[in-house]
mmJSON file of the N, C-alpha and C atoms, coordinates in Angstrom:
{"data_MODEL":{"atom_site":{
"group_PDB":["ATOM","ATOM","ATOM","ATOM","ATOM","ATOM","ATOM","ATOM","ATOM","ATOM","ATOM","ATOM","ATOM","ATOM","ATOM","ATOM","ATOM","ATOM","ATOM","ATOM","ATOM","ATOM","ATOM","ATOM","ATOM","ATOM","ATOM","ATOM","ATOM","ATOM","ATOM","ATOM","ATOM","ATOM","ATOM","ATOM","ATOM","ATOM","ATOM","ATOM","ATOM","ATOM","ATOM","ATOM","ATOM","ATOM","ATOM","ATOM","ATOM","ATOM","ATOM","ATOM","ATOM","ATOM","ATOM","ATOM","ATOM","ATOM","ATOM","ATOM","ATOM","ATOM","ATOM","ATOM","ATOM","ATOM","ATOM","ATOM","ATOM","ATOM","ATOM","ATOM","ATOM","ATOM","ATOM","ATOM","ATOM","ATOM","ATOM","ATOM","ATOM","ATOM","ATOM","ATOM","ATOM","ATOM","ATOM","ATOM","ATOM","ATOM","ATOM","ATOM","ATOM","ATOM","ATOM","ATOM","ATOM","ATOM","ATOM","ATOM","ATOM","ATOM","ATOM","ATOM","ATOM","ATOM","ATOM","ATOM","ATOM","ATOM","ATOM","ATOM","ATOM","ATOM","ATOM","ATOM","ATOM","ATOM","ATOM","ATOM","ATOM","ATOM","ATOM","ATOM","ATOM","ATOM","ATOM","ATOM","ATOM","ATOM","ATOM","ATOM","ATOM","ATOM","ATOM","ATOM","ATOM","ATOM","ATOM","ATOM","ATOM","ATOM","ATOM","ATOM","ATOM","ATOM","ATOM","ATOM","ATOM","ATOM","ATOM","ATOM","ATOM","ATOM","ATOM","ATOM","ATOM","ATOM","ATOM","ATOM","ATOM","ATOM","ATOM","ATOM","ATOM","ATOM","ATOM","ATOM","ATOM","ATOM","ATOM","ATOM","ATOM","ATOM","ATOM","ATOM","ATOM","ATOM","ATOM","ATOM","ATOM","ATOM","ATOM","ATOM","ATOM","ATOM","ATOM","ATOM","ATOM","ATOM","ATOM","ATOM","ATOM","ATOM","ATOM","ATOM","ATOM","ATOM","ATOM","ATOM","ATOM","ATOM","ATOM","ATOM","ATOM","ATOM","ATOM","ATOM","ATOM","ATOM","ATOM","ATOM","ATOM","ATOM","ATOM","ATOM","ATOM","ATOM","ATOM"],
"id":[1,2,3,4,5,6,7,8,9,10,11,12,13,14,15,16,17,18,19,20,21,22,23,24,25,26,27,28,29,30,31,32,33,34,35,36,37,38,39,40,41,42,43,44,45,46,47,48,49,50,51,52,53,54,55,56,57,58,59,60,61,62,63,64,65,66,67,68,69,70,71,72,73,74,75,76,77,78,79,80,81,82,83,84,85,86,87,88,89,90,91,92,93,94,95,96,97,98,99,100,101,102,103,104,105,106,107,108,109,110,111,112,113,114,115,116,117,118,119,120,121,122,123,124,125,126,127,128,129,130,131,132,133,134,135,136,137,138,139,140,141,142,143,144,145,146,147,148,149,150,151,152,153,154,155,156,157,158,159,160,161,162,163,164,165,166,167,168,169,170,171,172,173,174,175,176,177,178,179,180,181,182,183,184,185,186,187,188,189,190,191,192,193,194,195,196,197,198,199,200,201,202,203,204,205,206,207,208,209,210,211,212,213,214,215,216,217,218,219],
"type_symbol":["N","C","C","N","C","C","N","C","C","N","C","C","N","C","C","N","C","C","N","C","C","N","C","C","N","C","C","N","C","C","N","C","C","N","C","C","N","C","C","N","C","C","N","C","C","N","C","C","N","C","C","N","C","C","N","C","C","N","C","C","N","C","C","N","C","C","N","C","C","N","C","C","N","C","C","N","C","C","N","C","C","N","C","C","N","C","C","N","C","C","N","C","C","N","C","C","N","C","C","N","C","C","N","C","C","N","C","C","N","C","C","N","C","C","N","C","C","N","C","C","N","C","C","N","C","C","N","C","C","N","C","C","N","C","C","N","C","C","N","C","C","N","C","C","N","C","C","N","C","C","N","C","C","N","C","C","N","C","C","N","C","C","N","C","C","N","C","C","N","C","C","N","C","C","N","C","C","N","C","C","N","C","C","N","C","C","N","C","C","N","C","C","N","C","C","N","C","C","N","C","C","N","C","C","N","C","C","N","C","C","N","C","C","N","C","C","N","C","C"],
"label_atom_id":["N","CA","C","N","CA","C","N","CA","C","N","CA","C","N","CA","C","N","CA","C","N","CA","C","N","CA","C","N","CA","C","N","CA","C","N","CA","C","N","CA","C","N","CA","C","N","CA","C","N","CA","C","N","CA","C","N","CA","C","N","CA","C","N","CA","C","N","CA","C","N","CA","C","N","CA","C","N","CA","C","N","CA","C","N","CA","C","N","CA","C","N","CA","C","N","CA","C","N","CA","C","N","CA","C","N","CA","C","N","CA","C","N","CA","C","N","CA","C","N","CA","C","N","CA","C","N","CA","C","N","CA","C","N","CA","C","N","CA","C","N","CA","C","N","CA","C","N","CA","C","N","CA","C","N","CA","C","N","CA","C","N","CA","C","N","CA","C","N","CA","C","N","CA","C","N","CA","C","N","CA","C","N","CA","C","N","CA","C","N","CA","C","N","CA","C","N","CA","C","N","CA","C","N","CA","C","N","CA","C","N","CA","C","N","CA","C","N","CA","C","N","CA","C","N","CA","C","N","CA","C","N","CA","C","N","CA","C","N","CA","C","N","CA","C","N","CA","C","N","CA","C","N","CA","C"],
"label_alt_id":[null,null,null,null,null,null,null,null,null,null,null,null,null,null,null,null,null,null,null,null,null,null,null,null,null,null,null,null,null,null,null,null,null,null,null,null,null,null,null,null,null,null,null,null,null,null,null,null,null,null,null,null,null,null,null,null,null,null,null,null,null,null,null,null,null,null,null,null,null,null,null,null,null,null,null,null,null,null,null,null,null,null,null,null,null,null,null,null,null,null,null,null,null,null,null,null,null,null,null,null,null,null,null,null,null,null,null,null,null,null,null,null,null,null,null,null,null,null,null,null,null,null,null,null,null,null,null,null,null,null,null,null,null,null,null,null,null,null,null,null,null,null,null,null,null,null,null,null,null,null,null,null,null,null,null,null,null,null,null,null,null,null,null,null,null,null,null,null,null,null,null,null,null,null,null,null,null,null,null,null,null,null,null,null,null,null,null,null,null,null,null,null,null,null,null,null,null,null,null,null,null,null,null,null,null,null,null,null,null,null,null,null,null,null,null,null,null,null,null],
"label_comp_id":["UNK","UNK","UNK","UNK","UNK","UNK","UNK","UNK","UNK","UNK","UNK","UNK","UNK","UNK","UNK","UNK","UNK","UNK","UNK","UNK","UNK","UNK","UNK","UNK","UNK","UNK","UNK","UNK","UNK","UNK","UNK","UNK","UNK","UNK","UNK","UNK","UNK","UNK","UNK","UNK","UNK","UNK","UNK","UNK","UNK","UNK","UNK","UNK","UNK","UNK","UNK","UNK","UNK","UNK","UNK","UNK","UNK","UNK","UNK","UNK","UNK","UNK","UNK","UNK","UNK","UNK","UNK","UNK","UNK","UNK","UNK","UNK","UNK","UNK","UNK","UNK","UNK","UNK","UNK","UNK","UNK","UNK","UNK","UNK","UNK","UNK","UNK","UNK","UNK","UNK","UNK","UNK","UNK","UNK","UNK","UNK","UNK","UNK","UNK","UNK","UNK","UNK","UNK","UNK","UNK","UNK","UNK","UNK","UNK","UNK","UNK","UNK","UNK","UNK","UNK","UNK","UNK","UNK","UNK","UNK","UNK","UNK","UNK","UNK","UNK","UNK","UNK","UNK","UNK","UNK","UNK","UNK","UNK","UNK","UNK","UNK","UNK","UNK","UNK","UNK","UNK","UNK","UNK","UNK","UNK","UNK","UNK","UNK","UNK","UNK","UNK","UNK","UNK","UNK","UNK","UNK","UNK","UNK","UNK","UNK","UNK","UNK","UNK","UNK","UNK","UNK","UNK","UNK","UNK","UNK","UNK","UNK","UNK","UNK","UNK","UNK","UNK","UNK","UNK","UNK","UNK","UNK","UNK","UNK","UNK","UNK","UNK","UNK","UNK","UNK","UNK","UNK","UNK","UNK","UNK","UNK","UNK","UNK","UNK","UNK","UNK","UNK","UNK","UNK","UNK","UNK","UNK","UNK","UNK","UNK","UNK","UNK","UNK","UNK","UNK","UNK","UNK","UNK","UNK"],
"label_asym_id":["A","A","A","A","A","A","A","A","A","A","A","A","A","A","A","A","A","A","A","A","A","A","A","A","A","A","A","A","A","A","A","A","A","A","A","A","A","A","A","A","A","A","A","A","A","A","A","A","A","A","A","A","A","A","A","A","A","A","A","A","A","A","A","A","A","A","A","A","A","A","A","A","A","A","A","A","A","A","A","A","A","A","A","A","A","A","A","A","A","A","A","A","A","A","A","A","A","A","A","A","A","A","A","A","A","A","A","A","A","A","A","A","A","A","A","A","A","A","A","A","A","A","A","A","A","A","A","A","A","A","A","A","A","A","A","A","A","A","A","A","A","A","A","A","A","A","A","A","A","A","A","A","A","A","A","A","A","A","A","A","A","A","A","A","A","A","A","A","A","A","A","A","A","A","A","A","A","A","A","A","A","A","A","A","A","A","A","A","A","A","A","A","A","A","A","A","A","A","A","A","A","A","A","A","A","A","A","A","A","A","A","A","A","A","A","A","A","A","A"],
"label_entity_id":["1","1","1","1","1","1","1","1","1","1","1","1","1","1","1","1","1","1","1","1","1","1","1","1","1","1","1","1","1","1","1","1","1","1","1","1","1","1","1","1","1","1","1","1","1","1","1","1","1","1","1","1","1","1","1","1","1","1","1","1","1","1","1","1","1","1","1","1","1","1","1","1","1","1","1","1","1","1","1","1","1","1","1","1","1","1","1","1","1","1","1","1","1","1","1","1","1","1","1","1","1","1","1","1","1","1","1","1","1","1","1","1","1","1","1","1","1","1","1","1","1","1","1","1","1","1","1","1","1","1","1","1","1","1","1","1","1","1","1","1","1","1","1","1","1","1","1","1","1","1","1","1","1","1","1","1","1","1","1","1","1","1","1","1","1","1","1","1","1","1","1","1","1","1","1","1","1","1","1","1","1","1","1","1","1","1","1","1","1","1","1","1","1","1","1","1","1","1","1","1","1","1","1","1","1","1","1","1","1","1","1","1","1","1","1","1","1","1","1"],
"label_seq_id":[1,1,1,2,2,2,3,3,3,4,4,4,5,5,5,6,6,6,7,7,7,8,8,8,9,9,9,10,10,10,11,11,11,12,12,12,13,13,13,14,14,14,15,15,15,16,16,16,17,17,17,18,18,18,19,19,19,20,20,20,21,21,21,22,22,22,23,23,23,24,24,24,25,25,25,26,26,26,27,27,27,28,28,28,29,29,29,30,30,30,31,31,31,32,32,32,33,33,33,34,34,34,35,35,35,36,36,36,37,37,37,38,38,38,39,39,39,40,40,40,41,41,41,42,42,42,43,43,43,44,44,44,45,45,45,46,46,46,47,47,47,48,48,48,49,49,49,50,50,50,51,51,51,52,52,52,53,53,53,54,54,54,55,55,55,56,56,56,57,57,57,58,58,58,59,59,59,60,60,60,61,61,61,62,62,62,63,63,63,64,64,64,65,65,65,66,66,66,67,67,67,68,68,68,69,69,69,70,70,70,71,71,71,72,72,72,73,73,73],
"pdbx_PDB_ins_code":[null,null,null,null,null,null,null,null,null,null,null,null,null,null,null,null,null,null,null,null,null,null,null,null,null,null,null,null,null,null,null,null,null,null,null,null,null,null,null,null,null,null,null,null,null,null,null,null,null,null,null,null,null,null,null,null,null,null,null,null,null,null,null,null,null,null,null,null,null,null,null,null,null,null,null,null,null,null,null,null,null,null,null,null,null,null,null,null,null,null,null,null,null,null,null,null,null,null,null,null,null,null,null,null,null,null,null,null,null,null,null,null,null,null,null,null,null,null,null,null,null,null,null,null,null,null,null,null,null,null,null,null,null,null,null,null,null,null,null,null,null,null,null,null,null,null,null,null,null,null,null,null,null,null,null,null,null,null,null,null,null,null,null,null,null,null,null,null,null,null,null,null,null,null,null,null,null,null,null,null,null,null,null,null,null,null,null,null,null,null,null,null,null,null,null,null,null,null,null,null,null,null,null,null,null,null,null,null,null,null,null,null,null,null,null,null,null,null,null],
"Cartn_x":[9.267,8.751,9.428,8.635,9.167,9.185,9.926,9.94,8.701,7.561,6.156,5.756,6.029,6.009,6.282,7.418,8.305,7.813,7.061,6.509,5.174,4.576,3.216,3.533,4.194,4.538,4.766,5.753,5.948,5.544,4.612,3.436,2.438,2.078,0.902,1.334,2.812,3.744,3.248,4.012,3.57,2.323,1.174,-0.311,-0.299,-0.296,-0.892,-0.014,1.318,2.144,1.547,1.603,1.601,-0.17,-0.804,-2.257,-2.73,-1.861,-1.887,-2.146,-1.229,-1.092,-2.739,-3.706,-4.769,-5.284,-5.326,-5.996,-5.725,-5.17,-4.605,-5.863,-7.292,-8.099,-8.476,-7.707,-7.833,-6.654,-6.047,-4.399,-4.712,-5.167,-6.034,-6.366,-7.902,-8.942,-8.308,-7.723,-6.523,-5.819,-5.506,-4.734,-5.222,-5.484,-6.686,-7.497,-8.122,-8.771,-7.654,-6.649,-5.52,-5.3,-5.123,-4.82,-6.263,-7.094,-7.794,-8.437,-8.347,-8.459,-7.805,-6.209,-4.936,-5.349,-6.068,-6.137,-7.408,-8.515,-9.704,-9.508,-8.323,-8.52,-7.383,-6.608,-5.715,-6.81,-7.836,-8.567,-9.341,-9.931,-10.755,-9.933,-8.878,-7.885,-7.453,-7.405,-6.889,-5.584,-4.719,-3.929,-3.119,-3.539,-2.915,-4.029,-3.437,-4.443,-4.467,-5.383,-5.106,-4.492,-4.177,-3.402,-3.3,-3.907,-4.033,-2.733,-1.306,-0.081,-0.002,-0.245,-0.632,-1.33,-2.305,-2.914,-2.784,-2.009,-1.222,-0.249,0.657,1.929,1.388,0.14,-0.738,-0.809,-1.398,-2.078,-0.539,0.876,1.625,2.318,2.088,2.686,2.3,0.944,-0.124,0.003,-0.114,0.086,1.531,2.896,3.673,3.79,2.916,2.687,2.231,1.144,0.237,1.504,2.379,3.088,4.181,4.815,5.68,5.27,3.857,3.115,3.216,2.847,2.212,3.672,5.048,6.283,6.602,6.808,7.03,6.777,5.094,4.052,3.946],
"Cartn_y":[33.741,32.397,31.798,31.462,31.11,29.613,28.91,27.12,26.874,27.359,26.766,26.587,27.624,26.962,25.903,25.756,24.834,23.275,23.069,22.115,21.868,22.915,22.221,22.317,22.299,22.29,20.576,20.124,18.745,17.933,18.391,17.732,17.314,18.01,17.504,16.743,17.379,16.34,15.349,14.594,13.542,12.857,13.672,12.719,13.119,13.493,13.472,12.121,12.228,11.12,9.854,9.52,8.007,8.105,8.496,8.294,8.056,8.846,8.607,7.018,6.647,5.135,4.063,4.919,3.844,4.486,5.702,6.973,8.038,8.803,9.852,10.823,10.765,11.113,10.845,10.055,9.586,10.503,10.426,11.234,12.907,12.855,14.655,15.397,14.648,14.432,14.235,13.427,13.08,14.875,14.81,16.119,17.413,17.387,18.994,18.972,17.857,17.713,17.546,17.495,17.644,19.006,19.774,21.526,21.881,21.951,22.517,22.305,21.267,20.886,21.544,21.847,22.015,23.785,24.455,25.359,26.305,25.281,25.257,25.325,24.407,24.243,25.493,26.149,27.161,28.265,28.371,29.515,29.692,28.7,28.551,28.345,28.234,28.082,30.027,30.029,31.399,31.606,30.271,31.017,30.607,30.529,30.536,31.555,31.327,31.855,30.811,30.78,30.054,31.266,30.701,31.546,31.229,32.069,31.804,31.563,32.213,31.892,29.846,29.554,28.152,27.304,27.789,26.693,26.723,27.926,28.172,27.542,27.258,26.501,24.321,24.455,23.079,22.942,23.829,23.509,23.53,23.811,23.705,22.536,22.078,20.496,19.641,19.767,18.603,19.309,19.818,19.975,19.068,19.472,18.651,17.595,16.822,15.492,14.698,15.43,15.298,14.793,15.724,16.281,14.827,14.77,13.807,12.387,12.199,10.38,10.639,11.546,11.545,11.408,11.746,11.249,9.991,9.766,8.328,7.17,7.227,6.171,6.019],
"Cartn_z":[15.686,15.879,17.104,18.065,19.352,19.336,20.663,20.219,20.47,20.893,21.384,20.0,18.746,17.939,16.838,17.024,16.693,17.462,18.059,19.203,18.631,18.456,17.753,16.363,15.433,14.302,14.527,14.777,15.478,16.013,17.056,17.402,16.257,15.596,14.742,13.841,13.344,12.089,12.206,13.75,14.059,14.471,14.983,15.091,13.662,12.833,11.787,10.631,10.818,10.15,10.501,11.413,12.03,12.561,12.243,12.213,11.24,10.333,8.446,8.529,8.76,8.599,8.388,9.622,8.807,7.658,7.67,6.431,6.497,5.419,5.14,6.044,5.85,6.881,7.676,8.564,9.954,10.288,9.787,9.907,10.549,9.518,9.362,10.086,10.769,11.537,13.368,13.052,14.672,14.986,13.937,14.215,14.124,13.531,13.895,15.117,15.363,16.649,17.822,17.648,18.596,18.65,17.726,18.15,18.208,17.547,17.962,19.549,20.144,21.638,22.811,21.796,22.769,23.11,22.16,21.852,22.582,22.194,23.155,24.576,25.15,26.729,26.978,25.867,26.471,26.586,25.891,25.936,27.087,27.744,28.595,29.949,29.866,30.635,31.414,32.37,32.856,32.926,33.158,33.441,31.897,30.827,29.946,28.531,27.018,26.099,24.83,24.129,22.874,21.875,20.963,20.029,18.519,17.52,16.094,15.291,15.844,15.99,15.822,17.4,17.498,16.747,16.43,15.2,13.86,13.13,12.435,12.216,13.382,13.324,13.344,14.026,13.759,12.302,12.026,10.576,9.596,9.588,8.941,9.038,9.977,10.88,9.88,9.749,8.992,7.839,7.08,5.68,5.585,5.821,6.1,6.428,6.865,7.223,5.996,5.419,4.298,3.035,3.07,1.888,2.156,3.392,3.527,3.295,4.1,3.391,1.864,1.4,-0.251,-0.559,-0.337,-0.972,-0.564,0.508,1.565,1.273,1.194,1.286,0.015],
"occupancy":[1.0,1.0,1.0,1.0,1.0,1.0,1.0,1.0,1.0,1.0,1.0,1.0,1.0,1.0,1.0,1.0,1.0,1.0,1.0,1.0,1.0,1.0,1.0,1.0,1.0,1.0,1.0,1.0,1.0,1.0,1.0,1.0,1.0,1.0,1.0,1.0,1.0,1.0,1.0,1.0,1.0,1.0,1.0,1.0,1.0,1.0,1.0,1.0,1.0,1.0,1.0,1.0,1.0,1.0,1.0,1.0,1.0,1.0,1.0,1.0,1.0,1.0,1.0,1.0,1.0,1.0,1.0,1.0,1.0,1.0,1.0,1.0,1.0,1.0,1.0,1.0,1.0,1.0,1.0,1.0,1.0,1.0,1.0,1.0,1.0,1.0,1.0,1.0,1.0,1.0,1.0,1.0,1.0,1.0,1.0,1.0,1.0,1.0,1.0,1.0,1.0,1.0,1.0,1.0,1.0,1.0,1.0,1.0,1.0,1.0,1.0,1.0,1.0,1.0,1.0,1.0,1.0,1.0,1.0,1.0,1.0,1.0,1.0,1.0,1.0,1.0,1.0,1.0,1.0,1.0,1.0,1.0,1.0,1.0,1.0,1.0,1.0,1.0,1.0,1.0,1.0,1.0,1.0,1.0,1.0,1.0,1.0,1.0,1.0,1.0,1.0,1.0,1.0,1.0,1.0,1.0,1.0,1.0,1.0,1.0,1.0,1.0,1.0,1.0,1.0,1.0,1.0,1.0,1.0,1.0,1.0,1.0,1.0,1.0,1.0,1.0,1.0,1.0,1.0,1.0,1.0,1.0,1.0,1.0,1.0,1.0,1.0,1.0,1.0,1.0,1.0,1.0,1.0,1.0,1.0,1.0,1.0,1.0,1.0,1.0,1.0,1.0,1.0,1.0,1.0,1.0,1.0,1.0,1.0,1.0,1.0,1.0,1.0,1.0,1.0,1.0,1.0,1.0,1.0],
"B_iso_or_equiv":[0.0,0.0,0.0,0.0,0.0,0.0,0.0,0.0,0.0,0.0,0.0,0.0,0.0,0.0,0.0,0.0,0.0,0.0,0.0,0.0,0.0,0.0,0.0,0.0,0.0,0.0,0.0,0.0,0.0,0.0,0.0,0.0,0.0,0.0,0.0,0.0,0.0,0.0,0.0,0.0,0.0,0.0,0.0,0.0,0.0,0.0,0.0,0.0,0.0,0.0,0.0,0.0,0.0,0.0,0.0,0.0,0.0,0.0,0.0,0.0,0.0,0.0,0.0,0.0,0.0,0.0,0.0,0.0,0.0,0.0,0.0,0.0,0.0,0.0,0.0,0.0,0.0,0.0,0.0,0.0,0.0,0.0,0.0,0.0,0.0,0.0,0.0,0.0,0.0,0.0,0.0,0.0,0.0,0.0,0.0,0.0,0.0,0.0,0.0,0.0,0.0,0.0,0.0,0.0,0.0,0.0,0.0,0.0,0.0,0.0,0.0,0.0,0.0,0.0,0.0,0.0,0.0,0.0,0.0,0.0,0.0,0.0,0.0,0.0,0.0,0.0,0.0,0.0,0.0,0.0,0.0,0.0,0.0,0.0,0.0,0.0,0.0,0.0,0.0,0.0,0.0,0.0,0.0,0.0,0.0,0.0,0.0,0.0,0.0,0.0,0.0,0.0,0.0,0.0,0.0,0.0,0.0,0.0,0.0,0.0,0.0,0.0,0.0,0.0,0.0,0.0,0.0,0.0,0.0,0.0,0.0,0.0,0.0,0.0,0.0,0.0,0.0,0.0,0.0,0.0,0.0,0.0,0.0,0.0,0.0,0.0,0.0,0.0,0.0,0.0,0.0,0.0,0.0,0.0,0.0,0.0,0.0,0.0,0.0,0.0,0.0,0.0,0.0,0.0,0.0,0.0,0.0,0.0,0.0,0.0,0.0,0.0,0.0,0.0,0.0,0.0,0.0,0.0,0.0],
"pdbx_formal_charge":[null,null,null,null,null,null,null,null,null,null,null,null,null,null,null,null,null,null,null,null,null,null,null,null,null,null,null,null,null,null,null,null,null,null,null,null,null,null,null,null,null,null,null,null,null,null,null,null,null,null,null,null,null,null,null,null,null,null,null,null,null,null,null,null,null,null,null,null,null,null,null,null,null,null,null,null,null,null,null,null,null,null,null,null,null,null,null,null,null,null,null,null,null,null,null,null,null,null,null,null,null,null,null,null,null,null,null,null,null,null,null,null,null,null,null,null,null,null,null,null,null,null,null,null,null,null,null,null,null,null,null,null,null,null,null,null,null,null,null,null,null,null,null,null,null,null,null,null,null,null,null,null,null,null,null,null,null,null,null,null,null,null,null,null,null,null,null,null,null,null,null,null,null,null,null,null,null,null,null,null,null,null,null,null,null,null,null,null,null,null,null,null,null,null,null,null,null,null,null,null,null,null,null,null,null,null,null,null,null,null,null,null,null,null,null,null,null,null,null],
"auth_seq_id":[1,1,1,2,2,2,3,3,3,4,4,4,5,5,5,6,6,6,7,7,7,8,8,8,9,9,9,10,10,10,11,11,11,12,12,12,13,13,13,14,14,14,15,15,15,16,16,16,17,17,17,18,18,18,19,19,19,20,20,20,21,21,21,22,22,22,23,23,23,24,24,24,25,25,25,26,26,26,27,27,27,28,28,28,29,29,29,30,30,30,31,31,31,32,32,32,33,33,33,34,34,34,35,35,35,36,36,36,37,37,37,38,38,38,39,39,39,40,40,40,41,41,41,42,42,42,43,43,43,44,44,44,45,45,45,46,46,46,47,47,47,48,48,48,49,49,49,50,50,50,51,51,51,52,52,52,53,53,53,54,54,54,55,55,55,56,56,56,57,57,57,58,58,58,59,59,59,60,60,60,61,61,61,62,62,62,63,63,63,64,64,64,65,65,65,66,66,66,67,67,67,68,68,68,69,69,69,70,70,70,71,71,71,72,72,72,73,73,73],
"auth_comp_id":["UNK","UNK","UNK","UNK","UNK","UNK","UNK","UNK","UNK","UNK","UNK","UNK","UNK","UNK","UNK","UNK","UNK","UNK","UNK","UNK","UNK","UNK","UNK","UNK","UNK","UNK","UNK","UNK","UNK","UNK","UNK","UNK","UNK","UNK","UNK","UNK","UNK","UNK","UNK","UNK","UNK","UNK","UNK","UNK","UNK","UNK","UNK","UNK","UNK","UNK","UNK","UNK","UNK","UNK","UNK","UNK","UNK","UNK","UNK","UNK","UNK","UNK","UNK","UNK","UNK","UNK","UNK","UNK","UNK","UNK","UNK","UNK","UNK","UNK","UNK","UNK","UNK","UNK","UNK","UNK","UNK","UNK","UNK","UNK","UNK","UNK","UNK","UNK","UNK","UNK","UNK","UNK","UNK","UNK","UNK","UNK","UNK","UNK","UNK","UNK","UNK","UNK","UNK","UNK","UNK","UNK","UNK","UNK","UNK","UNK","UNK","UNK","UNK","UNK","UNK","UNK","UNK","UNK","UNK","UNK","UNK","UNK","UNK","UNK","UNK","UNK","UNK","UNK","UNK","UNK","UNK","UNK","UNK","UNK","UNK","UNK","UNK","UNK","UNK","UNK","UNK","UNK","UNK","UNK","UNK","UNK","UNK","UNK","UNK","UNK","UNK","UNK","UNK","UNK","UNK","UNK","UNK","UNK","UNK","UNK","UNK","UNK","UNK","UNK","UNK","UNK","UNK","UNK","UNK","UNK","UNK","UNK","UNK","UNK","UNK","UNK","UNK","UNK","UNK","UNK","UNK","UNK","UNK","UNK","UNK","UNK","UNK","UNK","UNK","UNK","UNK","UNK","UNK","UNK","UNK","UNK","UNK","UNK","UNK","UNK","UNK","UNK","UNK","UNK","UNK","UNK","UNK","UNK","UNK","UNK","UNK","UNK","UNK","UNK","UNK","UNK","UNK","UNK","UNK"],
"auth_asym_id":["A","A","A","A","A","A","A","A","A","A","A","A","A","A","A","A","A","A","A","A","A","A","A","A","A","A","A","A","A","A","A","A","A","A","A","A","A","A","A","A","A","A","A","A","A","A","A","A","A","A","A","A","A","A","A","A","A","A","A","A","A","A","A","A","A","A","A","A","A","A","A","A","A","A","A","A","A","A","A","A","A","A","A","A","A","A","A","A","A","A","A","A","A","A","A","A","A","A","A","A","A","A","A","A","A","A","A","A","A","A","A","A","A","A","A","A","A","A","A","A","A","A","A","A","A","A","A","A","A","A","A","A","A","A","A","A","A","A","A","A","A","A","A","A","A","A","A","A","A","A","A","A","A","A","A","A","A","A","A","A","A","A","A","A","A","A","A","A","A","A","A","A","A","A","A","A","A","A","A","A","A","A","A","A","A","A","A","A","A","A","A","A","A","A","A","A","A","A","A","A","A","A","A","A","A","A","A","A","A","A","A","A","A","A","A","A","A","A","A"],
"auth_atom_id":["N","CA","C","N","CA","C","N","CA","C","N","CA","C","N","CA","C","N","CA","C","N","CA","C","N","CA","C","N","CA","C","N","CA","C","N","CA","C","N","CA","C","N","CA","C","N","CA","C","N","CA","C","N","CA","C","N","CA","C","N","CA","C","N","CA","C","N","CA","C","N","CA","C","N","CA","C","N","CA","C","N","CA","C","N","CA","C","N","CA","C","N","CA","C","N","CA","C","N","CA","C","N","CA","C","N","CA","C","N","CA","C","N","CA","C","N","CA","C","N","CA","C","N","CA","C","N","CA","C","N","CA","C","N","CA","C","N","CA","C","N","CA","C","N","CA","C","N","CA","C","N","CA","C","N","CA","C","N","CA","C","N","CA","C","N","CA","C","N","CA","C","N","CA","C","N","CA","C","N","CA","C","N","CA","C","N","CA","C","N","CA","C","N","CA","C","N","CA","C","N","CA","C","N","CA","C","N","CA","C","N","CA","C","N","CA","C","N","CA","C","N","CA","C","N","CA","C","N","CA","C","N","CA","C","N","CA","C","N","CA","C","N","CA","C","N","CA","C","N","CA","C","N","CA","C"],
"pdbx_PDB_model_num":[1,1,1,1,1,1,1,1,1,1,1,1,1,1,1,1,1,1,1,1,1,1,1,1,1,1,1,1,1,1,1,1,1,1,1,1,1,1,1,1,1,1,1,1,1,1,1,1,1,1,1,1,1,1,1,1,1,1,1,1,1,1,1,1,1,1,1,1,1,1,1,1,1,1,1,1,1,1,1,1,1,1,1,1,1,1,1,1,1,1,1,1,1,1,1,1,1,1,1,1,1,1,1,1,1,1,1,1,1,1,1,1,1,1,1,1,1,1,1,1,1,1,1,1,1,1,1,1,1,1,1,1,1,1,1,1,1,1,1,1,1,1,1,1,1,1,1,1,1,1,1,1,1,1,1,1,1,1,1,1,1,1,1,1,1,1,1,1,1,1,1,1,1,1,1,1,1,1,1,1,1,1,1,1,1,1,1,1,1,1,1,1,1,1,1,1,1,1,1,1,1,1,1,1,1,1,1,1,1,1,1,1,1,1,1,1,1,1,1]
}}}
């Protein structure tokens, strides 16, 4: 596990935490459409790749996010 992942793990934590704030699915929705975007433009991108690694480490961010409002909030 490299820090790129550790970065979008974090990244989404957070759009997904503090987006929470108007709706747990606004929260969601913010954030998935954030990796999946980040992910999209790496693919189409040459001099980089998208990576299932990457949205993997997205999608664990936001479950975690999920998990932390539902104790928090």
């Amino acid at each position: 596990m490299g820090f790129d992942k550790v970065l979008h793990f974090w990244a989404c934590f957070v759009a997904c935490f503090l987006a929470g704030f108007v709706s747990p699915v606004t929260g969601i929705a913010f954030a998935c459409g954030l990796a999946i975007g980040k992910e999209t433009g790496d693919y189409f991108n040459p001099n980089s790749s998208g990576y299932v690694g990457d949205l993997l480490a997205d999608a664990v961010g936001i479950i975690a996010a999920v998990i932390a409002r539902w104790f928090i909030c």
